[in-house]
C-alpha positions as CSV (number, residue, x, y, z in Angstrom):
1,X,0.0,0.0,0.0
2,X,1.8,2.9,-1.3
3,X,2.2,6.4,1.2
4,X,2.1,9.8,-0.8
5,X,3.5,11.4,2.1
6,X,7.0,11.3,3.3
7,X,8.2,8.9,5.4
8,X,8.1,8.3,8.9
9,X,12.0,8.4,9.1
10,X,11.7,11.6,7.1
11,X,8.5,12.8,8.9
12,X,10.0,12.9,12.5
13,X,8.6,10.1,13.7
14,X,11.7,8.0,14.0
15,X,14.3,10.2,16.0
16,X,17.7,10.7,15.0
17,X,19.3,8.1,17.9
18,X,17.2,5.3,16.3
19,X,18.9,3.3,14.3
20,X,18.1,0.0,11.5
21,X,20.2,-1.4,9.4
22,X,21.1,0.7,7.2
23,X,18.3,2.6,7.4
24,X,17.5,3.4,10.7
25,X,14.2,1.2,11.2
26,X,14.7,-1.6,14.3
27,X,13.8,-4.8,13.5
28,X,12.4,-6.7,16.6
29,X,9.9,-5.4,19.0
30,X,12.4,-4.8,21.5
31,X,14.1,-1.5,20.2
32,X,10.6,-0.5,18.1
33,X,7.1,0.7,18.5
34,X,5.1,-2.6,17.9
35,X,1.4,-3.7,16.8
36,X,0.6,-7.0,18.0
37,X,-1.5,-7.8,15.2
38,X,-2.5,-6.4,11.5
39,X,-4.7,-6.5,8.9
40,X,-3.8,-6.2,5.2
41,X,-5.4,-7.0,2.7
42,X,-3.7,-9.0,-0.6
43,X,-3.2,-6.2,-2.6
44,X,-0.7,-5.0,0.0
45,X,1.2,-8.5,-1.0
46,X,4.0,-9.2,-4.2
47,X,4.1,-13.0,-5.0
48,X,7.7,-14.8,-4.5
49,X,8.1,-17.7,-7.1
50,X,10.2,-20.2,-5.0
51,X,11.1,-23.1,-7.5
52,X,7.6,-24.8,-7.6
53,X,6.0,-23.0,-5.4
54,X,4.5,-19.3,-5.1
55,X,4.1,-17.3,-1.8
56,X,2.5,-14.0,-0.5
57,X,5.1,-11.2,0.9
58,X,4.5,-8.3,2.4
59,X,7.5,-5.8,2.4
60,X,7.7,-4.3,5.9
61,X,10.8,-2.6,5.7
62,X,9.4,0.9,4.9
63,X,7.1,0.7,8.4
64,X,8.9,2.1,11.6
65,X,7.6,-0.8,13.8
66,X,8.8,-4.1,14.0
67,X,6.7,-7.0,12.3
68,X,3.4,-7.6,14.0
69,X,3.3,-11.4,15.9
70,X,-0.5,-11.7,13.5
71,X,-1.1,-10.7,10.0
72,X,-5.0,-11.4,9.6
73,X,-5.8,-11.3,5.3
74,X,-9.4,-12.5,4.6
75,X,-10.6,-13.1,7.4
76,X,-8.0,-15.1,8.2
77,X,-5.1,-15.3,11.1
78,X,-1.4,-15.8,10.1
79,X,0.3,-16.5,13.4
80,X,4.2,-15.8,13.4
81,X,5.8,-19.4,12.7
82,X,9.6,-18.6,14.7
83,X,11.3,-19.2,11.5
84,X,13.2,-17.2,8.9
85,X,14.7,-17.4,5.7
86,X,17.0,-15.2,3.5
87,X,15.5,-13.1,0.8
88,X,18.2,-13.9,-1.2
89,X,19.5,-17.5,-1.2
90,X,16.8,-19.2,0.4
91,X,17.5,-22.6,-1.0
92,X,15.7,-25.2,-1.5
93,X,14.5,-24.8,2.2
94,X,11.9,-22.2,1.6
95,X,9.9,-24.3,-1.1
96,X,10.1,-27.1,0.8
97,X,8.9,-26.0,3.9
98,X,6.0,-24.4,1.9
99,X,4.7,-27.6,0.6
100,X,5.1,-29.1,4.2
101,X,2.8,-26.8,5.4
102,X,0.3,-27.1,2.7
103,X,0.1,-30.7,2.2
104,X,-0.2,-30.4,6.2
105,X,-3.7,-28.2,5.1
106,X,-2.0,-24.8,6.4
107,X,-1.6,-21.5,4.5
108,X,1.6,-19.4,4.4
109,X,2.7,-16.0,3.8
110,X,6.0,-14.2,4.7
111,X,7.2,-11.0,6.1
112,X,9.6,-9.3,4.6
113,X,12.1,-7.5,6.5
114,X,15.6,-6.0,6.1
115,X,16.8,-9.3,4.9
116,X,14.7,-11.7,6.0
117,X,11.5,-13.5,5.5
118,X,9.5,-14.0,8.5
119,X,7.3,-17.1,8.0
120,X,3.5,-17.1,8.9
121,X,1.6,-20.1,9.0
122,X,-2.9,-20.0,8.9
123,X,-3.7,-23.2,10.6
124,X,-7.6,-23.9,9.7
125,X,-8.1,-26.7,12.1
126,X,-6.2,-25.0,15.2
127,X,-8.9,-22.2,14.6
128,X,-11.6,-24.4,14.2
129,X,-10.7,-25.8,18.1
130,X,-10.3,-22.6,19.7
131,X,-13.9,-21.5,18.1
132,X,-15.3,-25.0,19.5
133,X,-13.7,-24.2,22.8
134,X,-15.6,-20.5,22.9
């Protein structure tokens, strides 16, 4: 989702004594302002072609807060998996963890940021338990 304004870096929003790398945005939730959760919708998403597979990315490293721990799209909740991979020379370990999840019946999307792609897994039968325990 493009901005037409300047950015927050550029807008005062980010102080001078914060730094990223090489830009000046932190990357964990530690040293930034953090949202718990968001929701995007797939227009705010660029596909990765990974070998055989395709995946949904998000580029968060224009956003002055570190990557939320849920990305909901659709109705949908992407829970932070705990795993990364390189933007750049991912492997073969990307697309195979991709088919792992879907052939396990779970949706993926990624996170990108500074270097890094955040994985995020939908699980459709964890949800449907926690809506049968409510």
């Amino acid at each position: 989702m493009p901005s037409s304004g300047p950015k927050p870096w550029e807008a005062g929003i980010i102080g001078p004594d914060d730094t990223r790398a090489g830009e000046g945005i932190p990357m964990t939730a530690d040293t930034a302002p953090h949202q718990t959760s968001v929701t995007l919708t797939f227009q705010d998403f660029y596909v990765l072609a990974a070998e055989d597979v395709d995946a949904f990315v998000v580029n968060w490293n224009e956003r002055p807060t570190a990557a939320p721990f849920y990305v909901e799209v659709d109705g949908k909740r992407f829970a932070y998996a705990g795993l990364t991979f390189l933007v750049r020379g991912h492997g073969a370990e990307l697309p195979r963890w991709v088919k792992d999840e879907e052939e396990a019946g779970r949706l993926v999307l990624f996170v990108e940021r500074e270097e890094r792609l955040l994985a995020y897994v939908y699980d459709p039968a964890a949800e449907a338990e926690e809506e049968a325990a409510e």
